[in-house]
Backbone bond lengths (Angstrom), bond angles and torsions (degrees), N, CA, C in turn:
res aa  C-N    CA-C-N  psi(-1)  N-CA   C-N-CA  omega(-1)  CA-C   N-CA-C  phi
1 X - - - 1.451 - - 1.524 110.79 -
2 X 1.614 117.15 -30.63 1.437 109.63 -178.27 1.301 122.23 -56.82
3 X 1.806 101.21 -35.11 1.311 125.37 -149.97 1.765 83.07 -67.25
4 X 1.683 114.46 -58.52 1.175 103.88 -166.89 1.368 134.97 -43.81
5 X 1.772 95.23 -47.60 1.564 98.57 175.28 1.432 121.24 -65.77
6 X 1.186 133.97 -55.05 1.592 123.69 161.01 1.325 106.57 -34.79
7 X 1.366 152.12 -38.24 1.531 137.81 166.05 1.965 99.84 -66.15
8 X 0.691 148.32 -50.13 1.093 141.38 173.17 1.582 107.05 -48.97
9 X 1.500 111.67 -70.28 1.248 102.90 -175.62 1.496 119.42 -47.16
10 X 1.464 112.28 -43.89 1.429 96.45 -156.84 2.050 93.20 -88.74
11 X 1.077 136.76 19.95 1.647 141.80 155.66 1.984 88.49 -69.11
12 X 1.240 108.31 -73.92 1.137 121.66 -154.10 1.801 96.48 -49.53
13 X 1.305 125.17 -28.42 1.600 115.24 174.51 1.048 102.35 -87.04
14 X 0.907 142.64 -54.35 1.480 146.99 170.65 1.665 113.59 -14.98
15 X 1.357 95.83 -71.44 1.570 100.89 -179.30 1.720 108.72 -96.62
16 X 1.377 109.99 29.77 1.412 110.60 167.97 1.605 117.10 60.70
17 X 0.828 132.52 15.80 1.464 133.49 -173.07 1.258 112.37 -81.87
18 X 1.522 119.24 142.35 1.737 121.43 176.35 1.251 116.35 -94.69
19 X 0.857 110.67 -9.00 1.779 125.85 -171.83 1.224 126.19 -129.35
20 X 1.317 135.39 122.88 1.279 135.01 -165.66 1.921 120.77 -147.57
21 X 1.226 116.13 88.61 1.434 100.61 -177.27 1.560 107.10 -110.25
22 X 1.218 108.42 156.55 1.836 119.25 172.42 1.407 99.16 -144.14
23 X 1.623 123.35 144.53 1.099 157.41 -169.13 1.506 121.39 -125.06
24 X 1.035 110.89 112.60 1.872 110.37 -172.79 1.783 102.16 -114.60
25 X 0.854 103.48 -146.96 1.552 112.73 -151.55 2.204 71.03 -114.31
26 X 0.934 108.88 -64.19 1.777 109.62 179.00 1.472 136.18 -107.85
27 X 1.711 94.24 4.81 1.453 113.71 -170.55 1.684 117.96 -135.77
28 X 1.353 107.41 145.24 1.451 96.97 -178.92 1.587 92.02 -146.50
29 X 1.879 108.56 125.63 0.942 110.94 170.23 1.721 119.07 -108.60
30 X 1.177 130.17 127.55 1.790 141.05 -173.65 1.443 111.60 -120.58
31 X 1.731 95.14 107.84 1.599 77.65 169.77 1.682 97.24 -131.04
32 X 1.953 116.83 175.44 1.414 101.85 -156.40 1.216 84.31 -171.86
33 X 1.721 111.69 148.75 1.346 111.75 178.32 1.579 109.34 -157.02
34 X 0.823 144.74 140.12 1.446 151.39 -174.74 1.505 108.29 -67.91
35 X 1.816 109.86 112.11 1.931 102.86 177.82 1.167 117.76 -80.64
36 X 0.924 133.55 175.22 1.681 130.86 173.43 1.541 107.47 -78.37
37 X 1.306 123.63 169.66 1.700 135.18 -171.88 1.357 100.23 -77.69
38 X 1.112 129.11 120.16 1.750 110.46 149.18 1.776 96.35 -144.73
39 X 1.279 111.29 -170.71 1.312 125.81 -175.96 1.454 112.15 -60.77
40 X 1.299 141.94 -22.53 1.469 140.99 162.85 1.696 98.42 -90.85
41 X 1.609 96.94 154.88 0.870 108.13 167.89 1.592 107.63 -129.72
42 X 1.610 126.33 163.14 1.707 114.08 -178.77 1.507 84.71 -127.65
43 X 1.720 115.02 152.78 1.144 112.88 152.88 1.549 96.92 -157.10
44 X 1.158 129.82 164.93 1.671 129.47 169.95 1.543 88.51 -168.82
45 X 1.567 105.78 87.03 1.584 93.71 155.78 1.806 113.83 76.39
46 X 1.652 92.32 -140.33 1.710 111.23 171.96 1.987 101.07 -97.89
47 X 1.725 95.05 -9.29 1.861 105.05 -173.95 1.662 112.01 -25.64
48 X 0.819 146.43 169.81 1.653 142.86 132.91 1.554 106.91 -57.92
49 X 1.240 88.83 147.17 2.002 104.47 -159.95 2.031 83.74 -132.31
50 X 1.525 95.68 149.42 1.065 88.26 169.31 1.883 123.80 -136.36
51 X 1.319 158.30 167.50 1.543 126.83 -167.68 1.629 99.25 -104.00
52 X 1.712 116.07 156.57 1.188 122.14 178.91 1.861 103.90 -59.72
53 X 1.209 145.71 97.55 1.280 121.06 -179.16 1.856 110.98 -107.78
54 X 1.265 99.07 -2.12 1.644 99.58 177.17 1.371 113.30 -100.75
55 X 1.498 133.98 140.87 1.023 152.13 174.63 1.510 99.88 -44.91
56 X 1.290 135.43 140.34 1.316 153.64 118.72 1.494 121.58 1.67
57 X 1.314 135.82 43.28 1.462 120.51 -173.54 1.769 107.87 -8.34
58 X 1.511 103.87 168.10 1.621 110.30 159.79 1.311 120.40 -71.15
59 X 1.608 110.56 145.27 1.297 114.02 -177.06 1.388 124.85 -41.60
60 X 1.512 132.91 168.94 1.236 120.39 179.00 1.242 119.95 -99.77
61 X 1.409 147.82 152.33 1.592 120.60 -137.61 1.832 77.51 -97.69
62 X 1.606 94.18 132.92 0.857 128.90 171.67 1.483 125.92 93.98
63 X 1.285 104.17 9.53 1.314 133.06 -170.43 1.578 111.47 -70.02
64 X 1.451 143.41 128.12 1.242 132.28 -174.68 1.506 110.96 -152.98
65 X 1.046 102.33 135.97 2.181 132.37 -149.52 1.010 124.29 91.77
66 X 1.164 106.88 -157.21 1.200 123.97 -172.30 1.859 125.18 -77.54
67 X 1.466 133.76 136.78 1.383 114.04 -162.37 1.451 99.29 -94.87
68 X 1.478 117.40 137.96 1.613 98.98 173.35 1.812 87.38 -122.85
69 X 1.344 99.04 129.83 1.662 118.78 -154.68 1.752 101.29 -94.15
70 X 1.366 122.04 -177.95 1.699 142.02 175.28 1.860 82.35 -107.04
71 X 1.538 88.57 116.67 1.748 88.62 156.74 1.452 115.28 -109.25
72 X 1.106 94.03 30.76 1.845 90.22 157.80 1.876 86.26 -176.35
73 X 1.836 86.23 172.94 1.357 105.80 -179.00 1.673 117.94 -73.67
74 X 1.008 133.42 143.57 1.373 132.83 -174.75 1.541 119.62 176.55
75 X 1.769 121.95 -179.63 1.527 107.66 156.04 1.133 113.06 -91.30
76 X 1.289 138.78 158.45 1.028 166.12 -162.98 1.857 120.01 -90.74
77 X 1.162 147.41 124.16 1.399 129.91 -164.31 1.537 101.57 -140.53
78 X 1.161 136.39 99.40 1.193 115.52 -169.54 2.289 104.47 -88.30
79 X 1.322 115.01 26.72 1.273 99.47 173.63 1.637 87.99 -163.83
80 X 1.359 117.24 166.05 1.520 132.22 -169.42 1.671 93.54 -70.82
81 X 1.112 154.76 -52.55 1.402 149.06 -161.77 1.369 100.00 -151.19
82 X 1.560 107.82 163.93 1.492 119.38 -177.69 1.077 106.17 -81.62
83 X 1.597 114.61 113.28 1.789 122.98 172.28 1.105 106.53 139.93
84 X 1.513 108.73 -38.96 1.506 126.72 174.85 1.525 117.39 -40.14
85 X 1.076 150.70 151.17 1.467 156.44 78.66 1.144 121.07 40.75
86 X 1.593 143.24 89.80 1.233 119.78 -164.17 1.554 110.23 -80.11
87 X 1.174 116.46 170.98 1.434 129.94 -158.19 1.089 118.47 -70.81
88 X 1.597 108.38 -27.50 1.894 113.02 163.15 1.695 94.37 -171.38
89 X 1.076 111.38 137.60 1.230 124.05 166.28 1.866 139.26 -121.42
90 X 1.275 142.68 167.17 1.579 123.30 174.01 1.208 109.17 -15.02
91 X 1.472 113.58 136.43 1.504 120.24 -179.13 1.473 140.65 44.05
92 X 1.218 106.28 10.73 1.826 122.75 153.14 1.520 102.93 -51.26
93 X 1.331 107.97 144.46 1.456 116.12 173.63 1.601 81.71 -110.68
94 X 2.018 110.43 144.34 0.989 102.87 -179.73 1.436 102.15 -113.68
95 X 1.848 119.16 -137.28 1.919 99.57 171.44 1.738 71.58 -156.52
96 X 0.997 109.23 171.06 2.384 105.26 170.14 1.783 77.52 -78.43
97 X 1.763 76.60 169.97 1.409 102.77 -177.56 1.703 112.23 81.47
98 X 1.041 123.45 -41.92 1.678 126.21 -167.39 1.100 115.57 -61.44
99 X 1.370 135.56 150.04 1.306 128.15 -154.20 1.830 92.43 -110.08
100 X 1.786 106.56 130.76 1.383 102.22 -159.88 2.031 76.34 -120.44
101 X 0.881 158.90 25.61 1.766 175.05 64.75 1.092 144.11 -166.40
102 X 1.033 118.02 -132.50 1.775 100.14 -160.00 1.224 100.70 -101.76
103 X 1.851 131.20 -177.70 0.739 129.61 142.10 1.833 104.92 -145.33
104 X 1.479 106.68 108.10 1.832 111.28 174.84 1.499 105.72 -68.97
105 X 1.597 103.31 125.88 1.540 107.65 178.30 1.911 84.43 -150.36
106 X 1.331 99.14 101.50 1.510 136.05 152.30 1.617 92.71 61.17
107 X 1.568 94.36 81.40 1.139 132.58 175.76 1.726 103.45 60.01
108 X 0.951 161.81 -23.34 1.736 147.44 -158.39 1.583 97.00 -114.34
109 X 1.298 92.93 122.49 1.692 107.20 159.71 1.653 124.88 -64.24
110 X 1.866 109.10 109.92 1.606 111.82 -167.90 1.718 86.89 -98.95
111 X 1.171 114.71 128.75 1.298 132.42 139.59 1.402 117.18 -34.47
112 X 1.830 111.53 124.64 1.234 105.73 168.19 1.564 105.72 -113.24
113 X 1.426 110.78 132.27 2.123 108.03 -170.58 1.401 81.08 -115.96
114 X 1.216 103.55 153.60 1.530 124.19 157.27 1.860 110.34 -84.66
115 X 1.603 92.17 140.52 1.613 85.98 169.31 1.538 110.39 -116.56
116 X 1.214 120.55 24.84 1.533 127.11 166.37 1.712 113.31 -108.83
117 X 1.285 111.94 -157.83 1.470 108.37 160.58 1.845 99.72 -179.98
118 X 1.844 98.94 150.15 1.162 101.13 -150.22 1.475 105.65 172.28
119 X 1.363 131.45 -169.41 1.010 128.40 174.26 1.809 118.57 -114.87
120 X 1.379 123.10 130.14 1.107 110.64 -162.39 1.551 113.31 -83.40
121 X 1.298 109.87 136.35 1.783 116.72 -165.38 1.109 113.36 -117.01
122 X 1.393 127.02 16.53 1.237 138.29 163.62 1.724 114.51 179.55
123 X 2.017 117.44 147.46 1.193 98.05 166.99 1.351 85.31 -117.95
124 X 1.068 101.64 152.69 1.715 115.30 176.09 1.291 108.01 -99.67
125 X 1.627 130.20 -67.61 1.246 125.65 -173.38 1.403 130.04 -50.54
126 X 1.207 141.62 124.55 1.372 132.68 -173.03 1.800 101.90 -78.93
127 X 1.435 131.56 126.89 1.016 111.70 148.94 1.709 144.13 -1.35
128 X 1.213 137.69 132.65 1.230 107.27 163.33 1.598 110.79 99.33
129 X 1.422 114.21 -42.84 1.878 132.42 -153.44 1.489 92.85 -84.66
130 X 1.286 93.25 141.41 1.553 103.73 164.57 1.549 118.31 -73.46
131 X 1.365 122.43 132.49 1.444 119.82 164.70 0.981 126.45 -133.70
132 X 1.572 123.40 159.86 1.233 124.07 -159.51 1.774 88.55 -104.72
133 X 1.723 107.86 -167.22 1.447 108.40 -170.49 1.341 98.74 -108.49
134 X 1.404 105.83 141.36 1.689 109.64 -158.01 1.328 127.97 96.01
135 X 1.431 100.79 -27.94 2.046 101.07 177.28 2.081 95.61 -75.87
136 X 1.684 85.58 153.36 1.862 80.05 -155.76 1.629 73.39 -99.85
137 X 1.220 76.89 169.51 2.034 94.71 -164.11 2.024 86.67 -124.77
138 X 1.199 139.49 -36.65 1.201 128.03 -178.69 2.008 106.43 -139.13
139 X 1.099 106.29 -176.85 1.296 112.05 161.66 1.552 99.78 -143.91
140 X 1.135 112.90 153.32 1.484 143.72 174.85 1.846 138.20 -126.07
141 X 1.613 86.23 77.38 1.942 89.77 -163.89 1.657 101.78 -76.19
């Protein structure tokens, strides 16, 4: 059992995550850690959440506001299900807190919220695309 949790733990640094639960038939392992502040925020629930820790690449030429970034690696979803509405698009006014989309990182969908508010002036991420943490998925002037 040790062996397992040290493989858990060290996944869970790996891919930066603050939150971590597993469920057995007689066992439940939780582990959790406080991320640092930056301009994204993650939340999904009891989900694993993970903190922005990579810098912001440079803007994209022509790019204008604010970047709200992927703090961790994952796919990218810009709407709750396929067919759906994406979550904000060109010229959405947004508010902080609002969920601007997903990002799946080893299997659980993390919520991406904005912690500004504004109107969105670009989406960068394509649906679907893989991203790393730090590639900005929208801007917000």
């Amino acid at each position: 059992m040790k062996a397992r949790i040290d493989e858990l733990a060290s996944l869970m640094q790996e891919y930066g995550l603050a939150n971590a639960r597993l469920k057995g038939e007689d066992w439940e392992i939780a582990f959790a850690k406080e991320p640092p502040t930056r301009g994204v925020t993650v939340a999904s629930g009891s989900a694993p959440s993970a903190p922005a820790t990579a810098p912001a690449p440079p803007p994209a030429k022509g790019a204008v506001g604010t970047p709200i970034s992927s703090p961790m690696m994952g796919i990218y979803y810009s709407s709750p299900s396929p067919g759906s509405p994406p979550f904000v698009k060109e010229g959405d006014t947004i508010t902080t807190g609002q969920v601007v989309g997903l990002i799946e990182a080893m299997k659980v969908f993390n919520e991406i919220t904005a912690t500004i508010s504004g109107t969105v002036s670009e989406v960068v991420a394509e649906s679907g695309a893989l991203v790393q943490a730090g590639d900005v998925l929208i801007y917000v002037a």
